[in-house]
N, C-alpha and C positions, 0 to 999 in steps of 0.2 A: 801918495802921488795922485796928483787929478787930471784932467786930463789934459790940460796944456800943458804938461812939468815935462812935456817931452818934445825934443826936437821937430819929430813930423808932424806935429798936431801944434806947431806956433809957436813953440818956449821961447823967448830971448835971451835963450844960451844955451851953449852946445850939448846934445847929447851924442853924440855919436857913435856910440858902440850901440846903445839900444835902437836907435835908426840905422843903424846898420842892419841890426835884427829884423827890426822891420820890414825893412824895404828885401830882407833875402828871406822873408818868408810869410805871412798872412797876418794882415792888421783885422782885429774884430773888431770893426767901430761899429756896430748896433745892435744893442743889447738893454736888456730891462732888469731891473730889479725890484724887489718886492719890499715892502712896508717895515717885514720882521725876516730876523736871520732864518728861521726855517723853511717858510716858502721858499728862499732863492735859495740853498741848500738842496730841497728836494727836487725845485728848478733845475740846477749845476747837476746833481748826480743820478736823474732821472732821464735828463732829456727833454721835461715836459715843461712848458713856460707856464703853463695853468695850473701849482699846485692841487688847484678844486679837484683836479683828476684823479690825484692820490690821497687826497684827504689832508691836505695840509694846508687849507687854505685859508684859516682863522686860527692856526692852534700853534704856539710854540710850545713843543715836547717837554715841558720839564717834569724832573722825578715825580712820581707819585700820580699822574696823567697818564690815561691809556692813549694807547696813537702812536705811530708810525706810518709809514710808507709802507704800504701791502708789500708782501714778497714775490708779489709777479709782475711787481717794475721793476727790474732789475737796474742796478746801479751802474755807475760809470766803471766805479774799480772791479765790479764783476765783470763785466764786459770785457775791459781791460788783461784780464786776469786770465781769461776765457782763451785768448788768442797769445798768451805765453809773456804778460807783461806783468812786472811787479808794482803793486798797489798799497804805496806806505802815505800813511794820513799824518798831519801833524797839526792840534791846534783843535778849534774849538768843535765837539761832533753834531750835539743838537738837531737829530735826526731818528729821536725814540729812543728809549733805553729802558720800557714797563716787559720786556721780553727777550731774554736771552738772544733769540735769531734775529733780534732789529738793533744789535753793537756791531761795532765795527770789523773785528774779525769774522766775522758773521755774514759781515756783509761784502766781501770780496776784497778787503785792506788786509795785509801779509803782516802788516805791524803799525800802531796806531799810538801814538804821545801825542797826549793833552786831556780836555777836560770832556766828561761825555755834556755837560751841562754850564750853564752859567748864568747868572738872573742881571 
């Protein structure tokens, strides 16, 4: 879906259930994405738009590569988790995986399906 495929953003044809959505609750129209999947990953579940901060700012995590997201950025689903919400992950993790404490149950997700990696 890009970003004209929807009714409030110009489509020429109807969506109307998801501009419904829209309009009964917050449109984020301005947002960045990074180069490779890990940056905006640790982007999404860090909070921080500048991976350089956590160290993920040239590196996509794959097996046999040391690197992660330090443990004192705490994630979205810890956060989450923190205040009584449940945190289930589906799909692809790519966010460290040379260290037990940097997978996903580990990392604040209650239950996780999909791949830690993918080239």
């Amino acid at each position: 879906m890009g970003w004209a495929d929807v009714g409030f953003n110009g489509a020429e044809f109807s969506t109307k259930y998801i501009d419904a959505l829209a309009h009964s609750g917050v449109i984020l129209d301005l947002f960045y994405a990074n180069y490779a999947c890990t940056p905006s990953r640790v982007a999404l579940m860090t909070g921080r738009l500048s991976a350089v901060e956590v160290g993920a700012d040239l590196a996509v995590f794959y097996p046999g590569t040391p690197g992660a997201p330090p443990q004192n950025f705490r994630y979205l689903s810890e956060e989450l988790r923190g205040v009584g919400y449940k945190a289930h992950m589906i799909g692809k993790w790519h966010l460290g995986i040379a260290a037990y404490q940097d997978l996903p149950l580990q990392r604040g997700f209650d239950s996780f399906v999909g791949s830690l990696y993918s080239r």
